[in-house]
Each structure stands twice: as structure tokens, then as C-alpha cells.
C-alpha positions in Angstrom: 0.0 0.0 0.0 1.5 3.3 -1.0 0.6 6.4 1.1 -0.2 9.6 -0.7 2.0 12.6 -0.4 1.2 15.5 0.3 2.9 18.6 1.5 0.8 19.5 4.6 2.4 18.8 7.5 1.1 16.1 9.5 -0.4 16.1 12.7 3.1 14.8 14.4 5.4 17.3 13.0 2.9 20.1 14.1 3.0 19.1 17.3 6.7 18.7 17.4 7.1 21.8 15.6 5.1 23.2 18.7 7.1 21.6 21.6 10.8 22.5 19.7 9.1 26.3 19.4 8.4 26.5 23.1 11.6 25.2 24.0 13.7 27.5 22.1 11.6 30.2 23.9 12.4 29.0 27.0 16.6 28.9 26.0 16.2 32.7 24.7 14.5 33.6 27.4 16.7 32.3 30.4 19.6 34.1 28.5 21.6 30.5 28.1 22.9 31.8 24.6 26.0 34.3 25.4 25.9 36.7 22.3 25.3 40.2 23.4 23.3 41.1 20.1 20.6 38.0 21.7 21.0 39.1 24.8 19.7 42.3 24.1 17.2 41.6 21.5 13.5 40.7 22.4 12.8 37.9 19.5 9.3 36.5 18.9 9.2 33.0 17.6 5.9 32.7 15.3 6.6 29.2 14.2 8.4 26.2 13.8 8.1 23.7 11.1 10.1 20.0 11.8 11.1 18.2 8.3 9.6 15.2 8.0 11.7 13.2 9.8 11.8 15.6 12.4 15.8 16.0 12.0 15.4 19.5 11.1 13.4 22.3 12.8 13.1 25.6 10.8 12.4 28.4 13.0 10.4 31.8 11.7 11.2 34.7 14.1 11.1 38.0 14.7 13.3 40.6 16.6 11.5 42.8 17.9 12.7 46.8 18.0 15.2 45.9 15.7 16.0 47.3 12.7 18.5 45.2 11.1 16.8 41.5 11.6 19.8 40.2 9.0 22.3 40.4 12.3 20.5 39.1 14.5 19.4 35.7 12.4 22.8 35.6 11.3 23.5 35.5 15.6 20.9 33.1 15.8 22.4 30.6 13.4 25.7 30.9 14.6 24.3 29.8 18.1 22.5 27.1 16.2 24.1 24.3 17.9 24.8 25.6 21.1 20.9 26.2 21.2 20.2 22.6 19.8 22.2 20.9 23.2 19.8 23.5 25.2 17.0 21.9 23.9 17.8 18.6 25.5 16.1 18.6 28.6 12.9 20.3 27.3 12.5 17.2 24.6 13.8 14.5 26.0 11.3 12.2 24.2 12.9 13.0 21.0 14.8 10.0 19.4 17.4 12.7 18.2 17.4 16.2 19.0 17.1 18.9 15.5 19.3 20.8 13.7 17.6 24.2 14.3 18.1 26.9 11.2 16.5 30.4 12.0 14.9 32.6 9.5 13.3 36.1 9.0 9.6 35.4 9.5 8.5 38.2 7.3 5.0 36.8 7.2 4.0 40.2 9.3 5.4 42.7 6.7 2.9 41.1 3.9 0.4 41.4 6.3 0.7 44.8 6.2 1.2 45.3 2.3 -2.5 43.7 2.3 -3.5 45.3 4.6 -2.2 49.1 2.5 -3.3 47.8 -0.6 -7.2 46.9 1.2 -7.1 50.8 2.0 -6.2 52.3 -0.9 -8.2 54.5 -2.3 -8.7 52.3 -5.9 -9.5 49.5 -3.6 -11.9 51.9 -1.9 -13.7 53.1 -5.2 -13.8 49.9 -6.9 -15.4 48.2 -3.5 -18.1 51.2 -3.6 -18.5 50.6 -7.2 -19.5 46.8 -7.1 -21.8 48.2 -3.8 -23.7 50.4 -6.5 -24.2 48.1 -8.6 -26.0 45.6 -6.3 -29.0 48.3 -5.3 -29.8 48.3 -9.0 
């Protein structure tokens, strides 16, 4: 029997994705990681996708009040591993522990490009348009 691919993530690595995310918040935030550009730099984690063999965790964040995010991802990763023995005691059930890779999570910035483009004013007058045409 062959199973289907598909590229959802399945139920497992969502749930592992959760647990690795919640970890590496708990690392960040106890200050573990000695590099004075994390140290000083409030980073949201949004989410954390596992590969499908769960070797690899892929984390989207955020540094908040930052205006270069480039430094501090490129802090991030070259903490990577130091961060990944961290993570030891928070999954213990894990066969083997994840390479973790950070990224930009610029999810929020296209966000907001919707959200400009929704209130621009052709937007506007092509929404009221399609409103007068229903009355008639």
C-alpha cells in the first residue's frame, strides 16, 4: 500500500514543531545563549516547522525593535548548535534532538502590504462601485 504525499504537514510534525518552538523560547529567554546582540534583543518566535523526519526544525522569528533583523538571524544561526544541546532537557522524548536553522519570519510585513493595498483608495472606489451596482 502506497501512502499519498502531500505537502501538509502532518499532525506529528505540528505538534513537534510546537514543543521544539516552546523550547527555544524557554533557551532565549533564560539568557543561556552568550551573544550580546541575543542578549539584548526581544525575539518572537511565530513558528516552527520540523522536516519530515523531524531532524530539522526551521524556526520563523522575529526581533522585535530591531531594525536590522539580517544580524540578529545571522547571531541566531551561529548559536545554532549551542541552542540545539539547550534543547535537551525540554524534549527528552525525541529519538534525536534537531538541527535548528532560524529565519526572518516576514509573514507580518505582507500582512501589512495587504493590509495598505485593502485601504487604498482604488480599492476603496472599486469596492463602492461593485456596492452600487447591487442596489440596481
Amino acid at each position: 500500500m502506497t501512502r499519498a504525499t502531500s505537502s501538509a504537514p502532518s499532525q506529528r510534525m505540528l505538534r513537534v514543531g510546537e514543543q521544539v518552538r516552546a523550547a527555544i523560547t524557554q533557551v532565549l529567554q533564560r539568557g543561556d545563549v552568550r551573544d550580546t546582540l541575543i542578549e539584548k534583543t526581544v525575539i518572537s518566535i511565530s513558528e516552527v516547522r520540523m522536516s519530515p523526519d523531524l531532524k530539522h526544525a526551521t524556526a520563523y522569528v522575529t526581533p522585535l525593535g530591531v531594525k536590522d533583523h539580517d544580524a540578529v538571524i545571522e547571531a541566531l544561526n551561529r548559536n545554532s548548535k549551542f541552542i540545539r544541546g539547550r534543547l535537551g532537557p525540554h524534549l527528552r522524548q525525541m529519538k534525536y534532538m534537531p538541527d535548528v536553522r532560524f529565519l526572518d519570519d516576514t509573514s507580518f510585513d505582507n500582512y501589512k502590504k495587504i493590509d495598505e493595498l485593502l485601504r487604498s483608495p482604488e480599492v476603496a472606489r472599486d469596492l463602492a462601485a461593485e456596492d452600487g451596482e447591487d442596489d440596481k
